[in-house]
N, C-alpha and C positions, 0 to 999 in steps of 0.2 A: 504494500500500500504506500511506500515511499520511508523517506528517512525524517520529513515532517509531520508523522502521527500526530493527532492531537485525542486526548481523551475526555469525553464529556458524559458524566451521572446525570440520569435525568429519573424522576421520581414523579409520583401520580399522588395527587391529595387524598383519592380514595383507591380505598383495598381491594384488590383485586384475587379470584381466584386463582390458586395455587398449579388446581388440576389443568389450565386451561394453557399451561407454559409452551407446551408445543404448538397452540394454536399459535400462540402469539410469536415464535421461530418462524411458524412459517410464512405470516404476514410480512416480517420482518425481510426473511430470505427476499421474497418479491418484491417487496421496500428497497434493496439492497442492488436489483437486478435491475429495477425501474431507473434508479437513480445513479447506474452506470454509463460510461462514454466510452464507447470504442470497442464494450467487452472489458473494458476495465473498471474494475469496482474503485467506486471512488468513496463509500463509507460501509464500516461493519460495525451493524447490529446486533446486539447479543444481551437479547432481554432476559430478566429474569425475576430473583425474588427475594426478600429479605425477611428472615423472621428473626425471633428474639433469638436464636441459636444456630444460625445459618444465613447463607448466603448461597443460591442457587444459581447459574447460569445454563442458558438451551445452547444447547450445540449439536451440530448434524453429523459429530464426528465421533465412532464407537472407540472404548476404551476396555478395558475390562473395569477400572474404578468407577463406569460412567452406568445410570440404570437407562432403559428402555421408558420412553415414555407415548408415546405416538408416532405415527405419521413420520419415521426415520428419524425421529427427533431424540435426544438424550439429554438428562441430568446431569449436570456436574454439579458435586459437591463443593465448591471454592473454598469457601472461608467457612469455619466453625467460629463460635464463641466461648470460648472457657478461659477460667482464672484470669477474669477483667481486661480478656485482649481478643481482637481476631485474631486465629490462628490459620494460615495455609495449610492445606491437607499435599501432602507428596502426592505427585503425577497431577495434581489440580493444576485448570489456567493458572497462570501467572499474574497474580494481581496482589500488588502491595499495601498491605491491610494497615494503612498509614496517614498520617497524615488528614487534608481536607477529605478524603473518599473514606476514609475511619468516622469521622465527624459526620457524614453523610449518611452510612450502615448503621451508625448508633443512632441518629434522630429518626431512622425509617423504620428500624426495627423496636423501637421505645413504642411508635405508633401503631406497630402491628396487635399487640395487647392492652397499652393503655400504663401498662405497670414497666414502671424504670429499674433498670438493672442498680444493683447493689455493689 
């Protein structure tokens, strides 16, 4: 996609179903295909979910760490939450549970029940 990546969190006011993540992959895929030039993808989408102890991302690409969810679609496990941190799970996307995107997972996932971690 280039050596100018840029990455952007985007988050929804209201809650959305869990079960429905591979729809939302495969909107995205089409999202993804529509808003290419030349055959070349010019943004990747990679919806997912946050709850108070997790962090999920859809991906079309099988793993053995990854489950089966619809529609050629998979779960990854990204990030868990324990002992007052995100944690990367080994073979998980690569995403650095840090920083402004730390501050983003904890305000989304505070919202997903209502009750603030400890």
């Amino acid at each position: 996609m280039g050596p100018n990546l840029g990455r952007r969190l985007i988050s929804f006011l209201h809650l959305a179903d869990p079960a429905r993540l591979a729809d939302w992959k495969v909107f995205t895929n089409a999202l993804e295909k529509a808003l290419s030039l030349g055959g070349r993808r010019l943004a990747n989408l990679d919806p997912g979910y946050v709850a108070r102890e997790r962090l999920v991302l859809a991906t079309g690409k099988n793993f053995p760490y990854r489950i089966y969810l619809d529609q050629g679609i998979y779960g990854d496990l990204t990030l868990v939450f324990g002992q007052g941190s995100w944690q990367p799970l080994p073979g998980a996307t690569r995403i650095t549970p840090g920083g402004s995107s730390r501050r983003c997972w904890d305000r989304c996932a505070k919202n997903t029940s209502g009750n603030s971690r400890r």
